[in-house]
C-alpha positions as CSV (number, residue, x, y, z in Angstrom):
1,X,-27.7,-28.2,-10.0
2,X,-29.4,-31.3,-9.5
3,X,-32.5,-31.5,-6.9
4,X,-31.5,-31.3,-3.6
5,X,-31.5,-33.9,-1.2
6,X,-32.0,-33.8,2.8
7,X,-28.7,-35.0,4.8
8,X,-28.8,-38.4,5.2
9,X,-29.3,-40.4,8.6
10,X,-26.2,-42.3,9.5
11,X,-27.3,-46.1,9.6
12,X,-28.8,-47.4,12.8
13,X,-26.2,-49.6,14.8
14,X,-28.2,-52.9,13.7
15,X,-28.5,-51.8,9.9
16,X,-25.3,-53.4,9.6
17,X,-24.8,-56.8,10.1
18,X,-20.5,-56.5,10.5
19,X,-20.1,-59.4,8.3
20,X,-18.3,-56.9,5.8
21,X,-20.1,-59.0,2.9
22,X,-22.9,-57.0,2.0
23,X,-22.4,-55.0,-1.2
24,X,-23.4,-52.6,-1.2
25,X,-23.2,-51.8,2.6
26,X,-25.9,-49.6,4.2
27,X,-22.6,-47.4,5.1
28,X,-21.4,-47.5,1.6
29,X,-24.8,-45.9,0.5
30,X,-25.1,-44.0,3.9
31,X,-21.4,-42.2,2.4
32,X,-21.9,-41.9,-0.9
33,X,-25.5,-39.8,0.0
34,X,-23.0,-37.7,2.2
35,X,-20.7,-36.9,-0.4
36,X,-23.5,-35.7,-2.4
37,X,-24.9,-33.6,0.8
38,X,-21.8,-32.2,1.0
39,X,-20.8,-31.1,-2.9
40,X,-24.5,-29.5,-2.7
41,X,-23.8,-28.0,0.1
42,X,-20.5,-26.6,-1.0
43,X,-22.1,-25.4,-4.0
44,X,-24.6,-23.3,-2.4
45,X,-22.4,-21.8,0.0
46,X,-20.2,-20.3,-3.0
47,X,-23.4,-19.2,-4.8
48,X,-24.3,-17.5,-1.8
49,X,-21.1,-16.0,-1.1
50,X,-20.9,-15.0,-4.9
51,X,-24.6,-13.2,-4.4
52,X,-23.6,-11.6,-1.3
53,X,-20.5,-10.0,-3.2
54,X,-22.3,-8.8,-6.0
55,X,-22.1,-5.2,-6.5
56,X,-25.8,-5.3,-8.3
57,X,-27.5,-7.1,-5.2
C-alpha cells in the first residue's frame, strides 16, 4: 500500500469560482483525494477484518 493520506477538506465555498472553466477544479482534485481516502480506507478495513479472523492472532 501506498503511504497514507489524511481525508481531505472539502473546498471552502469561495475556492470555487462557479465559472465551470477551471481545469482542473479544486472539486475535481478535492474528489479524486476522496476516492483515494476511501480505497485506503477500504483496504484497511479488510486487512483488519482478515487479522481479526485469523486463527493464529
Amino acid at each position: 500500500m501506498t503511504d497514507l493520506i489524511e481525508k481531505p477538506e472539502k473546498p471552502l465555498d469561495d475556492d470555487c469560482c462557479g465559472g465551470g472553466s477551471c481545469c482542473p477544479c479544486v472539486w475535481d482534485h478535492f474528489y479524486e483525494q476522496m476516492s483515494i481516502y476511501r480505497k485506503q480506507q477500504r483496504e484497511i478495513a479488510a486487512q483488519a477484518e482478515a487479522n481479526n479472523s485469523d486463527p493464529n492472532n
